[in-house]
C-alpha positions as CSV (number, residue, x, y, z in Angstrom):
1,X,0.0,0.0,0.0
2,X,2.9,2.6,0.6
3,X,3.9,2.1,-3.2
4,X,1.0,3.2,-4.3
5,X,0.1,5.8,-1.8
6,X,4.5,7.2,-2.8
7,X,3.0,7.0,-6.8
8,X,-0.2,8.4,-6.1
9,X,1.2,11.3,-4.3
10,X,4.0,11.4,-7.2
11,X,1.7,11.8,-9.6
12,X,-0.6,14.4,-7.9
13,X,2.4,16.1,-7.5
14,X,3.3,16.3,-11.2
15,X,0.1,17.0,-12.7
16,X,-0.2,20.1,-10.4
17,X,3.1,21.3,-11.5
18,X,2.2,21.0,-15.0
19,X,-0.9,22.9,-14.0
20,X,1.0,25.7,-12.1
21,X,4.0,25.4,-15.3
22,X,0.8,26.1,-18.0
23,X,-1.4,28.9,-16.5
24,X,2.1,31.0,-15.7
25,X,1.6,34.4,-17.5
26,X,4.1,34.9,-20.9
27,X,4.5,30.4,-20.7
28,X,1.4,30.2,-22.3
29,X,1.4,28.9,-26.6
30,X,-0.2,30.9,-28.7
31,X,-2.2,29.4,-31.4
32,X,-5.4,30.6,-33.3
33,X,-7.7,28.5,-31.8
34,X,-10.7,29.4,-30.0
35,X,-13.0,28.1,-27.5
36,X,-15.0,26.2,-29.7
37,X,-12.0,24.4,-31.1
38,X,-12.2,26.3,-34.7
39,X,-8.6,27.1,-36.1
40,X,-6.5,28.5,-39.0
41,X,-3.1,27.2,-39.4
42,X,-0.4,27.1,-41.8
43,X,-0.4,23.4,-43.8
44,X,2.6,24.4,-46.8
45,X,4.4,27.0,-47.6
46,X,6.3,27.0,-50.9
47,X,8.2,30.2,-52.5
48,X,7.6,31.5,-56.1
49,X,10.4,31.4,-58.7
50,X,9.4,35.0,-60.1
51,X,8.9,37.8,-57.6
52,X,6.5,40.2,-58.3
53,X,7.1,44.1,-58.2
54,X,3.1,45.2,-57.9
55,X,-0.3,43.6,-56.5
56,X,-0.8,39.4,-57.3
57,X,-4.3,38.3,-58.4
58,X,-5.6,34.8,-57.0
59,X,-8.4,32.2,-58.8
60,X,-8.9,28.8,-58.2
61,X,-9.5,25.9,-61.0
62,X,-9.8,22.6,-61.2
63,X,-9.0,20.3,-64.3
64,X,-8.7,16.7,-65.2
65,X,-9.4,15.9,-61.1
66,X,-6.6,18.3,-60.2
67,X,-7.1,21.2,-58.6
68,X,-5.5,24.6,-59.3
69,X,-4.4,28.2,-58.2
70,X,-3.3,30.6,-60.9
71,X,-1.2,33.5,-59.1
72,X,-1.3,36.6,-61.6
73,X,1.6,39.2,-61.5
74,X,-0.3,42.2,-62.7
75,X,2.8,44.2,-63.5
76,X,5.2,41.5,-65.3
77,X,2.0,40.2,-67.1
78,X,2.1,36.6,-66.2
79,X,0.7,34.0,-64.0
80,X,2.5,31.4,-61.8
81,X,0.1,27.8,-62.0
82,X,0.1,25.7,-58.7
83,X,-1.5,22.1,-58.2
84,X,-2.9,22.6,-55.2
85,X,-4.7,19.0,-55.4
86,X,-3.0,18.1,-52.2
87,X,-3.0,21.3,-50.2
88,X,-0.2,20.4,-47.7
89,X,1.9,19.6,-51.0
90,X,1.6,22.4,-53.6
91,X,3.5,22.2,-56.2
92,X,4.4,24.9,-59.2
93,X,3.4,23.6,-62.4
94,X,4.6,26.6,-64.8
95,X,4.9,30.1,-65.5
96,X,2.3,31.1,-68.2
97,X,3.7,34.7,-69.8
98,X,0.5,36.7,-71.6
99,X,0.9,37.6,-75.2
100,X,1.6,41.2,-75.9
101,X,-1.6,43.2,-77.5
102,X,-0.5,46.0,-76.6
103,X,-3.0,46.8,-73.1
104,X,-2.4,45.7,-69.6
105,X,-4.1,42.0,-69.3
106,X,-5.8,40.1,-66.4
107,X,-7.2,36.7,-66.0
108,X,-10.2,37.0,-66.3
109,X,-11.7,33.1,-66.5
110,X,-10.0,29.6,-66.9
111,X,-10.9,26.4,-68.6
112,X,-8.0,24.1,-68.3
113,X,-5.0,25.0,-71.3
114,X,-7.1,28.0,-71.9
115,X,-8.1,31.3,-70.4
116,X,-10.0,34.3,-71.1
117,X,-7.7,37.7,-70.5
118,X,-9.0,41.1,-70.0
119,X,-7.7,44.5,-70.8
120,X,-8.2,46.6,-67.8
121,X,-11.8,48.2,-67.7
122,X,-13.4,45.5,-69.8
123,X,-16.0,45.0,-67.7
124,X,-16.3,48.5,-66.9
125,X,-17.2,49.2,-70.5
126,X,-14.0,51.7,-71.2
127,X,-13.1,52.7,-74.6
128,X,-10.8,50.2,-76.0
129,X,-11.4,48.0,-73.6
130,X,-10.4,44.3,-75.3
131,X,-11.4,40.5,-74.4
132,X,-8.4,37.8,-75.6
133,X,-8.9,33.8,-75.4
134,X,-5.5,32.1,-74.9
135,X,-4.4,28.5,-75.6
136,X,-1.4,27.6,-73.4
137,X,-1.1,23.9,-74.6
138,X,2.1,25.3,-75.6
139,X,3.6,27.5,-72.5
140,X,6.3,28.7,-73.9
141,X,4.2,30.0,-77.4
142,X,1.0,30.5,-76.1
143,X,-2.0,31.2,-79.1
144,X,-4.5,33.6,-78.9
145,X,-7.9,31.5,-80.3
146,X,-10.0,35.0,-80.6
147,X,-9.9,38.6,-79.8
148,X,-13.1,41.0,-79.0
149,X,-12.3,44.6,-79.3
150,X,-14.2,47.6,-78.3
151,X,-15.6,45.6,-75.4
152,X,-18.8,47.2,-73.4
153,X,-19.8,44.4,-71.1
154,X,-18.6,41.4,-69.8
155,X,-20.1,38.7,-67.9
156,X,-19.5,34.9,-66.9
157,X,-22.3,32.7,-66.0
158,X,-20.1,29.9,-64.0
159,X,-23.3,27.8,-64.0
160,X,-23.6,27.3,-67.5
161,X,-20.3,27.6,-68.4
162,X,-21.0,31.0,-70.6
163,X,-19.3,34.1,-71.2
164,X,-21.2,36.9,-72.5
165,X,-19.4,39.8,-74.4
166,X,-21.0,42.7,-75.9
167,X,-18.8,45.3,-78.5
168,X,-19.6,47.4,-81.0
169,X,-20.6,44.5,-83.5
170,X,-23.3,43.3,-80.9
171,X,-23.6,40.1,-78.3
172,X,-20.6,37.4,-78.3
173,X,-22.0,33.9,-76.7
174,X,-18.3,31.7,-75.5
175,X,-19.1,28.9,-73.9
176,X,-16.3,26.5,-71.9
177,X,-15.5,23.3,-72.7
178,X,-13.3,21.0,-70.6
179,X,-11.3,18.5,-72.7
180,X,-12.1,14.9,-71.7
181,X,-10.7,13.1,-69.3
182,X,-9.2,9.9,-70.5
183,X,-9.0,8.0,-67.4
184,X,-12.6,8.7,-66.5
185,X,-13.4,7.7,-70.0
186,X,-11.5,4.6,-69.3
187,X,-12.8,3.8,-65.6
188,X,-16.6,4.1,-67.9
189,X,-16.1,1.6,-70.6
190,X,-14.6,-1.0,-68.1
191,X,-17.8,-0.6,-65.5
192,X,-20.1,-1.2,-68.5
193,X,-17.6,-4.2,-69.7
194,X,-17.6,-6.1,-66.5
195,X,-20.6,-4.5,-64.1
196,X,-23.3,-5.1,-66.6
């Protein structure tokens, strides 16, 4: 009985100083948690291989079951791509430089290899304002598909996957299409091979 009464006592002993150790003021961790157990906290940090000198523009896409964030350097007129399919492991994927039209461009919508660019104001119906879709299959030569000029409106319905784009020469109707996905195609024809 005096064992356990000595590790009984012990142990008291050390939970109490643990108790007097945590509630000392300036020991305490600080951590963004709050009472109800709801938290932010960092899960990755990577660096980017091109600093930018002016204000970076953030969207989010997803493609072939991967999911993306495009980081747009206004002022160098590119955009850093990150797989972000594994938040705690981002990875860069590429640096995707706009073409040169001759106006100040922004990201305006993405559908996988291609995205729609904006000249600033587009959607603010400014004169000259311009509207440019870009293929980057090819990074490093990327292909503008179309360009609207004299742009007076601009609007994406994300639900339908439409763009709308008036000019001078009337209503423009773009609508997004995602290329297929092979292995989904693939996962398909062998359910309906061996589940049927």
């Amino acid at each position: 009985m005096g064992v356990n009464k000595r590790f009984s006592s012990a142990l008291l002993s050390s939970a109490l100083l643990l108790i007097t150790a945590a509630s000392a003021p300036g020991k305490q961790k600080t951590s963004a948690k709050s009472a109800t157990g709801d938290e932010i906290e960092v899960i990755a940090h990577i660096s980017l291989p091109s600093p930018s000198s002016g204000p970076l523009k953030l969207k989010t896409a997803d493609h072939l079951r991967r999911d993306y964030l495009y980081i747009e350097h206004t002022t160098e007129q590119m955009a850093t791509v990150v797989d972000v399919t594994s938040p705690n492991k981002p990875r860069i994927m590429e640096e995707l430089t706009y073409p040169k039209t001759g106006q100040p461009l922004q990201l305006s919508s993405i559908e996988g290899e291609t995205v729609l660019l904006v000249s600033s104001g587009a959607g603010g119906c400014s004169p000259g304002a311009s509207v440019t879709v870009v293929n980057f299959r090819q990074p490093d030569n990327p292909r503008i598909a179309r360009q609207f000029h004299g742009v007076t409106g601009l609007l994406e319905d994300r639900a339908r996957g439409l763009v709308y784009v008036t000019n001078t020469e009337g209503l423009w109707i773009l609508q997004k299409q995602s290329a297929p996905d092979r292995a989904v195609e693939q996962q398909y024809e062998r359910d309906l091979l061996y589940n049927h």
